[in-house]
C-alpha positions in Angstrom: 0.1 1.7 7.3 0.5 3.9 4.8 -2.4 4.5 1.6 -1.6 5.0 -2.4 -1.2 8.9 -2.9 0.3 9.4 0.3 3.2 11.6 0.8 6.5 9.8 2.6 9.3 12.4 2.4 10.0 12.9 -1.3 8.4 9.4 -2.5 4.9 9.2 -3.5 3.1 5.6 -2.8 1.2 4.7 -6.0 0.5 1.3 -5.5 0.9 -1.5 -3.5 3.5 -4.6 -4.3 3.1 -7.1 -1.7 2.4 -7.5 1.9 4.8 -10.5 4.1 5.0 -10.9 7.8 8.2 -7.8 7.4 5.9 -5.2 5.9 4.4 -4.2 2.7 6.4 -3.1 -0.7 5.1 0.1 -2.2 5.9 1.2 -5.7 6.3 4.7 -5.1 7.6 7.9 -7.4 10.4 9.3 -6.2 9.2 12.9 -7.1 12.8 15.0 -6.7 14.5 12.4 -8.7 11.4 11.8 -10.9 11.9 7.8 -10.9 10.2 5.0 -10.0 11.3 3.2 -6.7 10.1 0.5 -4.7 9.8 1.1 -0.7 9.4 -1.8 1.8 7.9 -0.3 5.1 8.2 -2.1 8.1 5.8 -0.9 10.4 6.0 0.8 13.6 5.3 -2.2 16.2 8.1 -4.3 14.2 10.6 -1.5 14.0 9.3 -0.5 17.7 11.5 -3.7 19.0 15.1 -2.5 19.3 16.9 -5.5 18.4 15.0 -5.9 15.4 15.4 -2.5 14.1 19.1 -2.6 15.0 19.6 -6.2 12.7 17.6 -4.2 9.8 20.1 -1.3 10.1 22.8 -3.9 10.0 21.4 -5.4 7.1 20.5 -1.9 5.5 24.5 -1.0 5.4 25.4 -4.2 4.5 22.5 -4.0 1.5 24.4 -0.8 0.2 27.5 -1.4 0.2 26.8 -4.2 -2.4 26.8 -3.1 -6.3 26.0 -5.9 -8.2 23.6 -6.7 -11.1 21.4 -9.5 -9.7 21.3 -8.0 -6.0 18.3 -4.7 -5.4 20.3 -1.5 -4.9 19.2 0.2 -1.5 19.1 3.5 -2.3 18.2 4.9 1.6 16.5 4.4 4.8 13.9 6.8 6.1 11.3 7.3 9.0 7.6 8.2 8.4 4.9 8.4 11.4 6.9 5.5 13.1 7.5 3.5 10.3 10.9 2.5 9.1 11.2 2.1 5.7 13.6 1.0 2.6 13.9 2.9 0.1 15.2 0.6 -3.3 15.9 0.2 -6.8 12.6 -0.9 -8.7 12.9 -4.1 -10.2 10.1 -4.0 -13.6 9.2 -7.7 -14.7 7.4 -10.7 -14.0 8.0 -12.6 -10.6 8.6 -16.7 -11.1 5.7 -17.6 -10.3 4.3 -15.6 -13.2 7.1 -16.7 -15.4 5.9 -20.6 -14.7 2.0 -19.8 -14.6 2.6 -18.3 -18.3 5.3 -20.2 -20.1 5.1 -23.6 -18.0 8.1 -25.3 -17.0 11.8 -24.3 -17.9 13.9 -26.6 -20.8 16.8 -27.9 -19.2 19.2 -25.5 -20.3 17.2 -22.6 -18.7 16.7 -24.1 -15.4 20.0 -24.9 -15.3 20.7 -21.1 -16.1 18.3 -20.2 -13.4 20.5 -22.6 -10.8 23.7 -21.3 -12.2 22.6 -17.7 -11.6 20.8 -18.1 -8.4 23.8 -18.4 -5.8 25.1 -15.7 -6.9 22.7 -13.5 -5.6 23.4 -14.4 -2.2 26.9 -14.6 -1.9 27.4 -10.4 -2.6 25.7 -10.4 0.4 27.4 -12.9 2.6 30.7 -11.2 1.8 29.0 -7.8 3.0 28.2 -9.4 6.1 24.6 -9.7 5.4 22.8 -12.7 7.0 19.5 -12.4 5.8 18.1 -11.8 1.7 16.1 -9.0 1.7 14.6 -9.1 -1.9 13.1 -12.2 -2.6 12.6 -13.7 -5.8 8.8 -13.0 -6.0 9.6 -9.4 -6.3 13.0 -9.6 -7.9 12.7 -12.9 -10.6 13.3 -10.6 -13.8 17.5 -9.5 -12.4 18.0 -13.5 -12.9 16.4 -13.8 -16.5 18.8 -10.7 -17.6 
């Protein structure tokens, strides 16, 4: 797996997001474009099983055709030493779990905002043909508060 500092094509990693059972999510500097992006690597044993690494292609295109404001734009798909990895928007904020830790449960209005606005960033995808939600709303909360 890849360090902070290291080099994967034009993105530098400069610190780590969040690890899952899928890979780790890197906030990396995109150093041609000079912008902040995040970059989920899946590593090389998980994208080493064909079938799987075909579905995350699938998903991948499906992912960038979408252009909507509460779904991550995928920005591009690129191998380093094995390792597949996602290249995407970079999301700034706090993650719901934050959000409830800090200001405690929502009024009713808001959660009902926060239902309201949920759905919606799911069914983008589905019409896309996507069958699986690749940002999650640890790492993505703040697009729903916008």
């Amino acid at each position: 797996m890849p360090e902070s500092g290291d080099l994967v094509g034009p993105y530098r990693l400069v610190s780590q997001l969040g690890k899952g059972a899928m890979g780790e999510v890197w906030r990396a500097r995109d150093e041609r474009l000079d912008r902040y992006v995040a970059l989920k690597v899946i590593p090389a044993d998980l994208a080493g099983d064909v079938e799987r690494r075909a579905r995350m292609l699938r998903e991948a295109r499906a992912a960038a055709a979408i252009r909507h404001h509460n779904v991550v734009t995928l920005f591009d798909v690129v191998s380093h030493q094995g390792d597949d990895i996602l290249v995407m928007e970079l999301v700034e904020g706090r993650t719901l779990s934050e959000t409830l830790r800090k200001d405690g449960p929502p009024t009713f209005e808001v959660a009902l905002r926060w239902i309201e606005v949920w759905p919606m960033r799911w069914w983008p995808r589905t019409r896309a043909g996507s069958s699986t939600a690749t940002s999650r709303p640890r790492t993505s909360w703040s697009r729903l508060r916008a």
